[in-house]
N, C-alpha and C positions, 0 to 999 in steps of 0.2 A: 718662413720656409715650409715646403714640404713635407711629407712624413716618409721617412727611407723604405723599400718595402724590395724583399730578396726575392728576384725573379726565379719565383720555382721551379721552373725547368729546367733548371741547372741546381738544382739542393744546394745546401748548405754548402761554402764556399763558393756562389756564383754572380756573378754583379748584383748592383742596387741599382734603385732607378729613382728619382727624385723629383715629382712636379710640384712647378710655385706657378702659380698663376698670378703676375704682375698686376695685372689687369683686369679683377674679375667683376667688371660691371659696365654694362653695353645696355645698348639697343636694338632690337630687331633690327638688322641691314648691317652691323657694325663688329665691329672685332674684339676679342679676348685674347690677350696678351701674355705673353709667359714662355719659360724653359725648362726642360728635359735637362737634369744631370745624372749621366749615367757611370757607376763608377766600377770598374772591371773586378772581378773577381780574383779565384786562385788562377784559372785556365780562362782560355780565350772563350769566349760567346761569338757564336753565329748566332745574328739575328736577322728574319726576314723580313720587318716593316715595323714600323710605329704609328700609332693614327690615336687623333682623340677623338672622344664621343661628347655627346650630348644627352643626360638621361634625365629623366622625369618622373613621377612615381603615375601610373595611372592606371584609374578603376576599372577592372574587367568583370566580365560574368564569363563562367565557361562552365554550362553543364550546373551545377548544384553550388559552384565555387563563386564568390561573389570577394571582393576584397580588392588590395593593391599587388600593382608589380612593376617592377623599376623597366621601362622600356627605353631604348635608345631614340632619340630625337634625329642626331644625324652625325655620320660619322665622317670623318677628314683624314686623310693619310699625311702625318709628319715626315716620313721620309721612308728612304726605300733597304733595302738588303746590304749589310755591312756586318764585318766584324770586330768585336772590342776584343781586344788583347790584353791579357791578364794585366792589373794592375791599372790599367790606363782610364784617364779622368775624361769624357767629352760631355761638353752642353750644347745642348739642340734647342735652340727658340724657336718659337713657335706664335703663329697668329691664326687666328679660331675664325673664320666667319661664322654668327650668326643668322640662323636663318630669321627671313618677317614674320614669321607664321611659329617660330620660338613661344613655349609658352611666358608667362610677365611671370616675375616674382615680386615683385614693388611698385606700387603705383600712391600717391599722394605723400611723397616720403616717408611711408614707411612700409614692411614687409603686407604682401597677400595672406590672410589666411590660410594655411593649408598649401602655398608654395613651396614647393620644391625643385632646386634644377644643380646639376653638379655635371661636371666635366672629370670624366675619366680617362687615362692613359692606356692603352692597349699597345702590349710587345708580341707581338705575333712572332711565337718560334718554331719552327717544323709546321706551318701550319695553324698550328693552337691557339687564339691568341690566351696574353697572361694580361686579366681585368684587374686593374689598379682601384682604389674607393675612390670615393669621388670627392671631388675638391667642389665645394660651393659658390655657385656664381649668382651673381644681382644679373637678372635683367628688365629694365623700367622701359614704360609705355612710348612709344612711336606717340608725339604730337596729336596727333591725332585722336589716336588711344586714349590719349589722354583727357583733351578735351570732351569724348564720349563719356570718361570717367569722372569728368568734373561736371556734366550737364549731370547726371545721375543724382548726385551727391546734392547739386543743388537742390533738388527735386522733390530729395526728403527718401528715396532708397537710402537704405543702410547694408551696407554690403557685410553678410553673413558667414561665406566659405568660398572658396575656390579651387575646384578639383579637375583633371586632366581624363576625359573621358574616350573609354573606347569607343570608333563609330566612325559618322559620317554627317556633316552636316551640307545636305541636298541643296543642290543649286548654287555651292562654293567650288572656288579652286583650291579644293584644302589640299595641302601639300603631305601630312601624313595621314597614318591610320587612325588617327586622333584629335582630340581638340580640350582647348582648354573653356571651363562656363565659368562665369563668377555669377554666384548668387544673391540677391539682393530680398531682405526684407522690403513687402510696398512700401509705397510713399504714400504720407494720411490722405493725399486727395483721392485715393486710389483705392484706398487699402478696403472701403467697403464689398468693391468688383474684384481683388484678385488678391491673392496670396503673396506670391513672390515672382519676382522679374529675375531670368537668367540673360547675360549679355556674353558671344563670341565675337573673337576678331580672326577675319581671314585677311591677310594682309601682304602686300605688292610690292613690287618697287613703284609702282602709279599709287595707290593707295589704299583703303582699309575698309572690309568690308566687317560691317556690324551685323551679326543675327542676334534676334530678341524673342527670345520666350515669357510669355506670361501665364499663368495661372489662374485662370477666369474663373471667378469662385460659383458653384453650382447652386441655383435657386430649391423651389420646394418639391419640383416635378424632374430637376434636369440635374447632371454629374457636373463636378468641374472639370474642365478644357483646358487644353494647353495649345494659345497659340503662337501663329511664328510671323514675324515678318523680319525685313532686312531692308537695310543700305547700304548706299557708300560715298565715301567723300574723297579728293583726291588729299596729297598730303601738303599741297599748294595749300589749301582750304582752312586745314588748319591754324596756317602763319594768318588768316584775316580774323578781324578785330570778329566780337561777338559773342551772344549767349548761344549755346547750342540746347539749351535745357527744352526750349519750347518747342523745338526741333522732334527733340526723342521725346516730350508730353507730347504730343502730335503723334508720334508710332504707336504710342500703348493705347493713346484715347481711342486709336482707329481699331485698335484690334482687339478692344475689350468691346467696340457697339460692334463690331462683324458679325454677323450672325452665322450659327453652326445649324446643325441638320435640327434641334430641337429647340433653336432661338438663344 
């Protein structure tokens, strides 16, 4: 169960609101499962909407401020304007779509680094809404995702952190003002030419595009670089047999000989 929590805008003696998340482990494209028990107070409640959110913790810069802050991912309206009547008991179920573009919290059985993702209950009354904490969800890699995460690992990256950054990354159809990198120490074939490999997923109901950053380690006259390249595979692609290791060795080999303004 849930944790009971007194909807404030009505003080001391006014409903509680109680979510359990049945179901809290998906996949980009799939649903989160669970119900709302709302249990009435001394006096009746007008309430104008219930909706859950999706939040995430992610890194911003503003100004001199550098750190984390809980952003919402995307928000769902549970239902609409009604009133609970003192005393009275109602449960509202509820089904969550995830979005594809969700950041992962778990990938090779077991948690991301540095993953974070919860689902909060929102009672919007007069307006206001009342932010519930958030209830913790698993969401694991889209097939796909996954086998880009399994070429890696064969590779010899060691996956380091993963954190939810403010931004843009150009040339995607990203869907929010954010995106999630997981960062990889190199891999030894590698590891002489560049520092560490970042992997994003911008991802569809067609399928899942990968951006890749490397860190090109700087010689005795030149800085290190950071470059970028991308793909994408459909999620057909991933149901076929296969290594994809040699695949993403083939991305980074090309874009460590690329040559920049000073070679």
């Amino acid at each position: 169960m849930g944790i009971k929590r007194i909807l404030a805008a009505f003080g001391i003696g006014g409903p509680s609101i109680d979510t359990v998340v049945t179901q809290p482990h998906a996949r980009p494209g799939e649903q989160l499962e669970g119900y709302i028990d709302l249990a009435g107070g001394e006096v009746d409640a007008d309430i104008d909407e219930i909706a859950l959110s999706l939040a995430a913790r992610v890194e911003v810069e503003m100004g001199d401020y550098e750190g984390q802050v809980t952003r919402e991912v995307s928000r769902v309206p549970v239902c609409g304007a009604f009133r609970l009547p003192a005393g009275e008991n109602r449960r509202i179920p509820f089904t969550y779509p995830v979005s594809y573009q969700a950041p992962l919290t778990d990938a090779g059985g077991q948690p991301l680094p540095g993953a974070m993702l919860g689902l909060s209950t929102d009672v919007v009354i007069d307006g206001a809404p009342d932010k519930g904490d958030l209830d913790p969800v698993r969401i694991y890699p889209l097939p796909a995702q996954d086998r880009v995460l399994e070429a890696a690992h064969r590779l010899g990256f060691v996956l380091v952190k993963t954190d939810v950054e403010q931004g843009r990354l150009v040339g995607t159809r990203q869907e929010f003002p954010f995106y999630q990198e997981l960062e990889f120490r190199a891999a030894p074939q590698f590891k002489s030419r560049m520092s560490e490999m970042e992997l994003s997923f911008v991802a569809d109901q067609q399928g899942v595009e990968t951006v890749v950053e490397v860190d090109k380690r700087g010689g005795l006259f030149t800085e290190s670089q950071d470059r970028f390249a991308r793909f994408r595979v459909g999620h057909a692609d991933a149901e076929q047999p296969g290594d994809w290791a040699p695949m993403l060795a083939e991305t980074v080999e090309s874009m460590l000989q690329r040559r920049g303004i000073f070679g």
